[in-house]
N, C-alpha and C positions, 0 to 999 in steps of 0.2 A: 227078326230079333227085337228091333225096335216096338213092337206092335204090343209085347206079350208084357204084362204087366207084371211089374218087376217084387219080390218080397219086398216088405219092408225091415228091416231091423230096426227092435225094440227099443236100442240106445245105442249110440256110438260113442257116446260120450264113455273114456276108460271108465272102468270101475272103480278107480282108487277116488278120480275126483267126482262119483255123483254124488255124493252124500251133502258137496259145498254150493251145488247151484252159482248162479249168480253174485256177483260181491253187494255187498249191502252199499256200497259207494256208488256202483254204478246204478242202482234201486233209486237211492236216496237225490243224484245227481239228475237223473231222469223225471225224477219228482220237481223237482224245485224248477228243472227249468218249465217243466208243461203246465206249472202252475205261476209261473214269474215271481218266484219266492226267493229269495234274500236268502244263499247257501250257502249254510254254519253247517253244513255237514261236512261233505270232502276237505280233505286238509291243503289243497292248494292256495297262494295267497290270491288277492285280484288286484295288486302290483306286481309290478318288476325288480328285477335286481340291478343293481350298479351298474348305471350309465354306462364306465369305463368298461367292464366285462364284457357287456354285449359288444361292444365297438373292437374288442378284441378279438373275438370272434368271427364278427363281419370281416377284420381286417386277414385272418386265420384264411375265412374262406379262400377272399380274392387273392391271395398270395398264394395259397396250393404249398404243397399238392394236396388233392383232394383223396387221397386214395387210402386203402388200407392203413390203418395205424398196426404198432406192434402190437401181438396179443396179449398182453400185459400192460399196455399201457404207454405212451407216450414216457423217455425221460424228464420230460418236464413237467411231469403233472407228478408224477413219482417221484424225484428229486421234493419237490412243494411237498407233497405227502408226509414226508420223512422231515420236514424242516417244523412241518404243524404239528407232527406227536410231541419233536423237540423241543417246540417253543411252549406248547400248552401243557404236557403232562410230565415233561424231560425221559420220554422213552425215546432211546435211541432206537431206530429202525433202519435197516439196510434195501432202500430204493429199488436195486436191482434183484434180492432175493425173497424180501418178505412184502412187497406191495402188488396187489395185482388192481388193475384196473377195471372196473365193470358197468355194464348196463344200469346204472343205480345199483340200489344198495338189495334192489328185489332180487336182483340178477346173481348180485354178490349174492347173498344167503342163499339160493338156488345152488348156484355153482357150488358154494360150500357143503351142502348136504348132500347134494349128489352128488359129490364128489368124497365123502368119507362115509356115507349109510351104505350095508348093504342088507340083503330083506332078511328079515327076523330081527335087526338090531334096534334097538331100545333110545328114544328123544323123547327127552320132558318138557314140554312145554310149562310154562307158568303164567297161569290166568289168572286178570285178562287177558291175553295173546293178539295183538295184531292176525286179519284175519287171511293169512297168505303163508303162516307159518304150519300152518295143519295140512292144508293141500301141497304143501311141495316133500312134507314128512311121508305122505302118503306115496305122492311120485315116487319114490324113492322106495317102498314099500317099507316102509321104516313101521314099529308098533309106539304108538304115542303114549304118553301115559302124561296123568294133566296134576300139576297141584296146586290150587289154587291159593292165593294171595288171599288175606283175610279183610272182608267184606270193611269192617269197620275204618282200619287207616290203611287198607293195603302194604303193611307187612307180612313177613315170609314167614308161614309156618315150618319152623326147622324141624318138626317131627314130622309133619306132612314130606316134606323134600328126602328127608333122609328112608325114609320107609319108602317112596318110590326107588332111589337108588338101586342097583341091583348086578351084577356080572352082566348082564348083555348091555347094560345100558353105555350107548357112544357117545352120548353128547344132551347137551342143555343148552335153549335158547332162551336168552337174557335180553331184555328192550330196556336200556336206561338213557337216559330220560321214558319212561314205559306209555304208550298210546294203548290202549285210551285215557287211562286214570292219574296222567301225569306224575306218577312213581319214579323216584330217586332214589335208587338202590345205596343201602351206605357201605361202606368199606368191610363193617362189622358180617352183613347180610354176605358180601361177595366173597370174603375168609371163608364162610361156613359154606359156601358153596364149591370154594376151590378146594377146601378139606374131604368133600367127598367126590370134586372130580381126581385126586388125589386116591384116594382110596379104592377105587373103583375104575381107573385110567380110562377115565370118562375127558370129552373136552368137552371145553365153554364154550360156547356162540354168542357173540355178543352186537347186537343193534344198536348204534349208538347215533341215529343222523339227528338227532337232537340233541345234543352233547352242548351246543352252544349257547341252550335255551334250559338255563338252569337257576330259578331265583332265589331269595332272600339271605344272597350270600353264601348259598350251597357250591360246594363244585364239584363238575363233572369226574367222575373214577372211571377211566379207561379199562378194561380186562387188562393191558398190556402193564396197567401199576400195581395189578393185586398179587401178594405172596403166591407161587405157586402154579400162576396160571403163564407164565410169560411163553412157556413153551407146550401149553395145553389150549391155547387161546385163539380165537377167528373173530377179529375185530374188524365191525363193517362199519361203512359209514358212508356220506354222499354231501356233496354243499347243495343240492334241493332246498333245503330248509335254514341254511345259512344263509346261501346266494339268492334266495328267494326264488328260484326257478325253475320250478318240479319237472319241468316236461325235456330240460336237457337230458336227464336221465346217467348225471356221470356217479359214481360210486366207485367204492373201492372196499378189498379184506386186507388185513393186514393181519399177518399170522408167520410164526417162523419160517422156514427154507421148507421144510419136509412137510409142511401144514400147506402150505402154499403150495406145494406142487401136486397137493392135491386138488387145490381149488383151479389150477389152472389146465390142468387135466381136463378137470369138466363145463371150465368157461372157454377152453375153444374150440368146444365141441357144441356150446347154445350160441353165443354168436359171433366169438371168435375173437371181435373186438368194437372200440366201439368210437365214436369219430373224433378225428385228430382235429379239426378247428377248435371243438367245444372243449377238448381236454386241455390245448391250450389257452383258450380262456380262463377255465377254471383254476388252471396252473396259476395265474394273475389271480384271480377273485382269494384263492387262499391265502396268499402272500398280503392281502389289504393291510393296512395300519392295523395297529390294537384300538384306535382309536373306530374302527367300523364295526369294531365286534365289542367294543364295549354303548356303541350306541343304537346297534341291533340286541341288543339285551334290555338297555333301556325305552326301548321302542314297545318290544313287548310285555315288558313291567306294565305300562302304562296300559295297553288293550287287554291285558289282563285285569287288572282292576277295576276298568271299565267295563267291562264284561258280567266279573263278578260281581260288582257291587250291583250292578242292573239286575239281574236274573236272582240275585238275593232279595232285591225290594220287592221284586215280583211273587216272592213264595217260595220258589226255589227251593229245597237246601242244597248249597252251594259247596260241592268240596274241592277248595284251592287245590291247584295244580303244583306242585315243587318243581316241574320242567314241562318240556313242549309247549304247544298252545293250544291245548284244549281246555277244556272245564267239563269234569262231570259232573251232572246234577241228578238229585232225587226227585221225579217229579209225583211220589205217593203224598205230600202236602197238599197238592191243587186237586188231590182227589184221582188222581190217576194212577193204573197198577200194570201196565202191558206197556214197557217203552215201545214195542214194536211195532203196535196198531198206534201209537200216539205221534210215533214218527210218520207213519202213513198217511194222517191226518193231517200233521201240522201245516204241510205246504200250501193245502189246499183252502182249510181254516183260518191259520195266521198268519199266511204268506212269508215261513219261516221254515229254511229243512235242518235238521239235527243227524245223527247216529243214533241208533239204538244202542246199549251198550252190550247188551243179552246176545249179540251175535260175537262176542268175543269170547265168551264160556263155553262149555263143548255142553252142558246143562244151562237151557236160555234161565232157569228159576234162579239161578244164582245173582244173576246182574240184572233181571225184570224191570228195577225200579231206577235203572239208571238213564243218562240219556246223555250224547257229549253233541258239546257247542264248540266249533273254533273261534279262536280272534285272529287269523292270520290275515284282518282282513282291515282297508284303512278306515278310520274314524267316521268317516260320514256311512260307513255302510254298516257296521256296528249299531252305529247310533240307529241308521232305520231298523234294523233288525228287533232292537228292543222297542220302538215306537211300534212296528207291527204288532210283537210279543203284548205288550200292556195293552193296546185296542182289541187284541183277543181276548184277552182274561178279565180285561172290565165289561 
């Protein structure tokens, strides 16, 4: 049996995800390092988060037990949970019925769509979309339907939104603080969105692990604050990008009793749960002073302007960010029209990686001319990154 040479199959890969390949992250990350480029693409920082957290964790460890957490989540991470929507947005949330705990926040939105899609039913994405939001619509066998943000300030076409709307459709997923284009959805935007999940008893899905990186005096709107959605609402989020620690991986939804028992349905069916040291750490990292989360804001104020005001001297045009930490840029000024081969390029030419933006539109023509840079990164690597930047382009 062994001898006789075996068929091969064409693809093993499902059919729902061949159309997404590879993520443009691990592309762009693979680049930078085989070329020792300075990487403003992936959104990781290249520091740590608070001293104190980590050491709570270590300590987590060595004290045990190491074993299963509940599949929901630690009460102490979830007690924390329920005290940050209260102290930031004053939504009351109930710990034990409306918080689930997750594998990050990738996990949470997974858990949440396979946990309320069933095949034929209708998710609108709105582009640009984070690129992880299409392939788990598809897992799910869900029909996506796209509407795009308008190119110039990335506001919401309310005719566009309203003409996808429709009886099958189940849900719409929302990124505010929004990756790539740093999009701050205003209260105005999220009424006319909750008027037709209203109308169409459609829910919201809402991405919020940015929430805490919101500038010039904007504030973050939770789904849990907008008229209408409180019980139509799946609000995720993760301190990733608070705590500065992407690869802990804790996240959580926070969604009524009956919404939530949806999501946890289908979260401990992907990993069940997920590790009790780090969720008490992070139980600690949420609870930090106001004074940690008003000087992680001013942190990135500052890498932001450093950033932009760089890559504007350079040609650029520069469209400030209202949240997260990216920047997207135009780069058809310096003579360039394909972000995607120019990404391809840049590691190896200016010892610099970007994102393309064109891989966040389900049509790459729509966002061609864009390109995103992060600043999650500290000052002296910054700083080289545009000293490479300028010795390429002079």
């Amino acid at each position: 049996m062994w001898g006789k040479k075996m068929k091969r199959r064409k693809d093993l890969v499902v059919k729902a995800l061949r159309p997404f390949g590879t993520s443009i992250f691990t592309e762009m990350t693979s680049l930078a390092n085989a070329h020792g480029a300075v990487n403003l693409s992936q959104g990781f920082p290249d520091f740590d988060g608070p001293q104190k957290v980590k050491a709570r964790a270590a300590e987590a460890i060595m004290a045990g037990p190491n074993q299963y957490a509940p599949s929901i989540g630690i009460p102490e991470l979830r007690h924390a949970i329920a005290r940050k929507m209260k102290r930031f947005y004053g939504s009351e949330v109930d710990p034990d019925e409306e918080i689930t705990v997750t594998s990050g926040a990738t996990e949470g939105l997974c858990a949440t769509l396979l946990g309320i899609l069933e095949p034929g039913d209708e998710v609108i994405l709105l582009e640009p979309c984070f690129d992880t939001y299409a392939p788990i619509s598809a897992l799910a066998q869900a029909r996506i339907r796209y509407v795009s943000l308008r190119l110039s300030d990335f506001s919401l076409h309310r005719e566009d939104l309203a003409g996808a709307f429709n009886p099958k459709t189940k849900a719409i997923v929302i990124n505010t603080p929004q990756n790539p284009c740093g999009k701050v959805f205003t209260m105005e935007e999220l009424t006319f969105i909750a008027s037709l999940c209203e109308k169409y008893d459609a829910y919201a899905i809402s991405d919020e692990v940015y929430e805490h990186l919101v500038y010039d005096g904007r504030g973050h709107l939770t789904l849990l604050g907008v008229p209408g959605l409180r019980n139509r609402s799946f609000v995720i989020s993760s301190t990733a990008k608070t705590l500065s620690m992407t690869g802990w991986k804790q996240g959580w939804v926070v969604a009524a009793p009956e919404l939530s028992r949806a999501v946890r349905m289908s979260h401990q069916n992907i990993v069940f749960c997920g590790q009790s040291p780090l969720q008490k750490a992070v139980a600690f990292g949420i609870d930090s002073p106001d004074q940690y989360y008003t000087q992680l804001l001013a942190d990135y104020t500052h890498r932001r302007k450093v950033l932009c005001d760089a890559l504007q001297g350079l040609g650029f045009r520069v469209i400030t960010p209202e949240g997260t930490y990216y920047v997207p840029v135009d780069i058809t000024p310096l003579g360039f029209d394909d972000d995607l081969a120019f990404c391809r390029m840049l590691p190896e030419k200016a010892g610099v990686a970007a994102i393309p933006c064109s891989v966040f539109w389900e049509n790459r023509g729509q966002g061609r001319n864009l390109v995103r840079f992060c600043f999650c990164k500290r000052d002296e690597t910054l700083e080289e990154a545009i000293r490479r930047l300028r010795k390429w382009l002079s």
